[in-house]
N, C-alpha and C positions, 0 to 999 in steps of 0.2 A: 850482613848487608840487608837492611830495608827493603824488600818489593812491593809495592806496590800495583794494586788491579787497577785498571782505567775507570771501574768507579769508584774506591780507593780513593783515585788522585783528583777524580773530580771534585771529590768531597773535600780533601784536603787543599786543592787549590783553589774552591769556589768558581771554578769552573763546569760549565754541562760537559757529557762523555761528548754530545758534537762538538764543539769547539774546540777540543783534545783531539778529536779527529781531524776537523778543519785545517788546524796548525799542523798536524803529518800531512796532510794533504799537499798544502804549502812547504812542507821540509823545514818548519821552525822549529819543529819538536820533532823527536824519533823517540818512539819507545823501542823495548827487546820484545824480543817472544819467546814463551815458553816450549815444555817440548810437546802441549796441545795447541800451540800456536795459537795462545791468547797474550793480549798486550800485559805488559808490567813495564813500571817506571822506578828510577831510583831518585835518594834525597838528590842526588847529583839532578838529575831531570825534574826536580822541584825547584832548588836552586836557580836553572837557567831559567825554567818558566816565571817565577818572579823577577830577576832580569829583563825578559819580555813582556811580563805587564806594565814595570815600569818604564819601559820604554815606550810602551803606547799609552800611558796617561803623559808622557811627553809629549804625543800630539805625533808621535811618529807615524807614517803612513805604513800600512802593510807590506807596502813595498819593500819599502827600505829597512823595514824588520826581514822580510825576506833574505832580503839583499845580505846582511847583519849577520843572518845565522850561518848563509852558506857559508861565507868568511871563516866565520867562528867555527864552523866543521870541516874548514880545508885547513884550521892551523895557524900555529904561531906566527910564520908567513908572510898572514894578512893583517896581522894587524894595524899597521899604519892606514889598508883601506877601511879598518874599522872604525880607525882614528879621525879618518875625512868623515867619515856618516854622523860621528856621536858631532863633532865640531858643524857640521852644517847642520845638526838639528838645536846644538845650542843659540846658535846665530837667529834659530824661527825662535826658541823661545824668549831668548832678548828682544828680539821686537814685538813678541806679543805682550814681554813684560812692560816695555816703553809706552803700548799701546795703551796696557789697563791702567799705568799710570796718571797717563792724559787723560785718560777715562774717568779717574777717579778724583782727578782734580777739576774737571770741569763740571761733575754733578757735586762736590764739595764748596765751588763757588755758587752753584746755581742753589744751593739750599743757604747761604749765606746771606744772599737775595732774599727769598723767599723770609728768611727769622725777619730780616729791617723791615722787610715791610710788613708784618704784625707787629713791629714793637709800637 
């Protein structure tokens, strides 16, 4: 089994050693300790931090990552209130996708414009 040091994992995760501590602070992340009572992490604790990056390039708020892990550290359980968080954060990014949509339709007519009148 893999251990990794907290800067180790920084390195491995592109993560700084603060923001490793950050998320223990917050209870996103837990590392172990050894028997000098320095941090290590395992592939399992790599695994879920990718999990949680990807869920904040979803635009998920801290919070609700917060919210996310405790779940996911109280157990099988919870999963259906897992179920509600991932489904209300799919709901923000369908409308931000309907958004960039409109978005990209209305600068694609406005340059349409813009060609006729140089031709």
């Amino acid at each position: 089994m893999t251990q990794y040091s907290i800067g180790q994992f920084a390195k491995k995760s592109g993560l700084s050693i603060d923001t490793l501590r950050y998320y223990e602070k917050e209870a996103i992340i837990f590392s172990q300790r050894d028997s000098n009572n320095r941090r290590y992490y395992l592939e399992a604790d790599y695994e879920w931090l990718l999990f949680i990056l990807r869920l904040k390039k979803t635009g998920m708020t801290i919070k609700n990552i917060k919210e996310y892990a405790k779940l996911r550290y109280q157990g099988d359980s919870t999963i259906s209130n897992r179920l509600k968080l991932l489904f209300e954060q799919l709901e923000i990014l369908k409308v931000k996708q309907t958004e960039i949509s409109q978005n990209i339709e209305f600068i694609e007519d406005k340059i349409e414009i813009y060609k006729k009148m140089t031709l």
